[in-house]
C-alpha positions, 0 to 999 in steps of 0.5 A: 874913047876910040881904041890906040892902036900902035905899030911901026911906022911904014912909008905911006906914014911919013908925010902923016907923021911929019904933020904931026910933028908940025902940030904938035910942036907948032914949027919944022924942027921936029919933022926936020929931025925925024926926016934927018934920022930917018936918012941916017945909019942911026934910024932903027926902022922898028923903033919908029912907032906911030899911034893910030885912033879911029885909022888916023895918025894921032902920034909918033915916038922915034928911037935911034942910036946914040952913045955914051963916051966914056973917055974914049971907049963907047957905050951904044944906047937909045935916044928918044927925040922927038915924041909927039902926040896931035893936040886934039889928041892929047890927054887920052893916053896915046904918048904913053902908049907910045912910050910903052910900046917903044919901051917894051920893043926896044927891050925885046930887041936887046937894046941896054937903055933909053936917054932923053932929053926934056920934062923930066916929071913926065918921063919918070912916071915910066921909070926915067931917072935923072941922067945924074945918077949915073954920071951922064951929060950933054954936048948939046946945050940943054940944063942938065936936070932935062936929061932922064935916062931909063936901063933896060938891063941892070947896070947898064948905064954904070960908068956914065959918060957924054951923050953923044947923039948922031953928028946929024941930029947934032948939026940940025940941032945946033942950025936954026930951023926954018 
């Protein structure tokens, strides 16, 4: 098996990385909404990770700002959207060495915590818990035992509160996609 090198994301990687959306979701969607982060005040350029094997690009994982309202007073942390791995790819470890890698970056740059929204039992075998557990839910409509959250740091998703993502991923969220 090939060696998964992962690294930040650079300009030369953006139509490969939009591909691999494109696979491995089967539609625009997904590249649509790194393309809109991307372009945003959300986009943290260190948290976009691609996933290379043998010099091509095999995955890519994308974290940006979000926030937690807490009735009115608001607490920053990530969100993961979307995570993606080609499917002549899957099975050989790259999504979790992306999701490790983005882990392990966003602690050392001092971010608090990580909220995503999709397969639970995948996302706890990195140490996601159910966003429950803290009080956490969505605007956007997703069944709530969807959304998984991991801290960074003790305590840092005490108090819960609504997950509020980017009002561009949220517009492009609630549009239909072509």
């Amino acid at each position: 098996m090939q060696e998964i090198k992962v690294r930040q994301e650079n300009q030369s990687d953006v139509k490969a990385i939009a591909v691999v959306n494109q696979s491995a979701f089967g539609g625009e969607a997904e590249a649509q909404l790194v393309a809109v982060v991307r372009a945003s005040k959300s986009f943290i350029p260190e948290l976009s990770l691609v996933a290379e094997v043998g010099e091509r690009l095999a995955g890519h994982i994308l974290l940006f700002h979000a926030h937690l309202d807490r009735q009115g007073k608001q607490a920053q942390v990530l969100a993961l959207a979307p995570m993606s791995v080609v499917p002549s790819q899957s099975h050989r470890g790259i999504g979790s060495a992306l999701l490790q890698a983005a882990i392990a970056k966003a602690a050392s740059l001092g971010y608090k915590a990580i909220v995503v929204i999709g397969h639970p039992d995948y996302y706890r075998r990195f140490g996601f818990e159910s966003a429950a557990k803290w009080g956490i839910h969505s605007s956007l409509p997703v069944p709530g035992d969807s959304i998984t959250a991991k801290e960074l740091v003790a305590g840092a998703l005490e108090g819960g509160g609504l997950l509020c993502y980017p009002p561009e991923f949220t517009k492009l969220f609630k549009q239909p996609l072509v």
